[in-house]
Structure formats: C-alpha cells, structure tokens
C-alpha positions in Angstrom: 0.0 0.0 0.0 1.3 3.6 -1.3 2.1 5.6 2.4 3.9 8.4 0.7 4.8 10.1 -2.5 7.0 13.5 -3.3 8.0 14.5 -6.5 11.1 15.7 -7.3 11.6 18.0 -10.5 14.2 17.8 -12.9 15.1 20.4 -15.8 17.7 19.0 -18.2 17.2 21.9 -20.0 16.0 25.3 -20.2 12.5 25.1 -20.1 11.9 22.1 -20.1 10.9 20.1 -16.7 11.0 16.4 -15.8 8.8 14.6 -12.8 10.7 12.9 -10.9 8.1 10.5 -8.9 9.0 9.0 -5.4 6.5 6.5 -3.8 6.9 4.7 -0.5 5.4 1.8 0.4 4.1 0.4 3.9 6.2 -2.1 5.7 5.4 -5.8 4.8 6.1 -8.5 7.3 8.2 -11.1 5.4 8.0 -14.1 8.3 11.3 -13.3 9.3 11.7 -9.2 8.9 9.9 -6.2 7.6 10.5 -4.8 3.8 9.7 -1.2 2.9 9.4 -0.8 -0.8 10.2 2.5 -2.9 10.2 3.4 -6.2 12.0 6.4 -7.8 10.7 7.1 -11.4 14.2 8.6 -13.0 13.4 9.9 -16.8 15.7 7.2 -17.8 15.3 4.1 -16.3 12.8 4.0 -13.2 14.6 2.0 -9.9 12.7 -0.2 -7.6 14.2 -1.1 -4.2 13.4 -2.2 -0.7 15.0 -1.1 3.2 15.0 -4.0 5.8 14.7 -4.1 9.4 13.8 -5.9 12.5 10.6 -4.4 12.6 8.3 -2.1 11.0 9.8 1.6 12.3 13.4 0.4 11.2 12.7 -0.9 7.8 10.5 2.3 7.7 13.8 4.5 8.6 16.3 2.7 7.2 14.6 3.0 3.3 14.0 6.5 3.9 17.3 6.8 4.4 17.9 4.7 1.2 16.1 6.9 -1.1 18.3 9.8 0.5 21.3 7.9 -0.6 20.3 7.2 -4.6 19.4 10.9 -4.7 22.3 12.5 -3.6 24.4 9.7 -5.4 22.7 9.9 -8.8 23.9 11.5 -12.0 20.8 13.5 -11.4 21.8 15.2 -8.1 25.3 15.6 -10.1 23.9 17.9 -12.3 22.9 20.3 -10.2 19.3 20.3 -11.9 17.1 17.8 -9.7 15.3 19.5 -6.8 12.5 19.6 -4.5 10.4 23.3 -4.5 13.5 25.4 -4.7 17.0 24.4 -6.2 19.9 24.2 -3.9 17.4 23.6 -1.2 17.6 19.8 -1.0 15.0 17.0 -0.9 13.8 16.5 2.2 15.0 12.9 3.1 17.5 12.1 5.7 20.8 9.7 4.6 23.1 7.6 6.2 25.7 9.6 8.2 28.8 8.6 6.1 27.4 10.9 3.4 26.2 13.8 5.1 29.1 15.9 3.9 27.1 15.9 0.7 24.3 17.4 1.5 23.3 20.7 0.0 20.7 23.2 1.6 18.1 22.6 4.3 19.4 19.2 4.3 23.0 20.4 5.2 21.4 22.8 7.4 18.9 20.2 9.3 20.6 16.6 9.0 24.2 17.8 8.2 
C-alpha cells in the first residue's frame, strides 16, 4: 500500500521540466523481517528497491534513508538540476551519516 509520494523535478534543459516521482510503500512482514518498498521514477530508467529491518519503524527508517542515498548519489543530483520546490534547497530525506558531507541546503542545514 502507497504511504507516501514527493516528486522531485528535474530540468535538463532550459525550459523544459522532468517529474521525478518518489512512492513509498508500507512495511510488509516477510516471516522473518519487515521490507519497505520505494520506487524512484528517474526519466531514464525508473529504480525499484526495498530497506529492511527488524521491525516495521526500522525498515521504515532505514529506506528513507535509502532513497536519501540514490538521490544524492545519482547522476541527477550531479547535475545540479534535480530538486524539490527550490533548487539548492535539498530534498527532504535524511541519509546515512557517512554521506552527510554531501548534503546541500536545508538538508545540510537540518541533518548535516
């Protein structure tokens, strides 16, 4: 079941402008853990993937986190043209702390 969505926006160039869909699905026992699935729709190739944890909240945190991580490590974030309402501002998910020196904006400012 779809818990969340944000779209990003991406503008490869001038005047044009790219969704860039993120969905986030609730936590699914699996028997033995709980998966949290996500989907990023990037214009070329959309990516599925799924966090893990012990229980719900941790698989919950730990793919948040996740998404945070293909964001800022995409060609897209690269480019300097992928953002969330204001560019430069950031995108509003938190990431793993070995790569919060990446960061850029309110994400820097907040998480950083």
């Amino acid at each position: 079941m779809l818990i969340a969505k944000r779209d990003l926006q991406y503008t490869p160039a001038a005047g044009t402008l790219t969704n860039v869909p993120i969905s986030l699905f609730a936590p699914e026992h699996t028997g033995q853990d709980w998966r949290c699935r996500y989907t990023i729709g990037w214009p070329d190739e959309p990516q599925e993937g799924a966090g893990y944890g012990v229980d719900a909240m941790q698989a919950l945190i730990l793919t948040l986190q996740m998404i945070g991580a293909r964001i800022y490590c995409s060609d897209y974030h690269e480019t300097g043209k992928l953002y969330f309402e204001t560019p430069g501002s950031g995108y509003g998910f938190p990431v793993p702390k070995n790569i919060r020196d990446i960061l850029i904006g309110d994400d820097a400012r907040f998480e950083g």
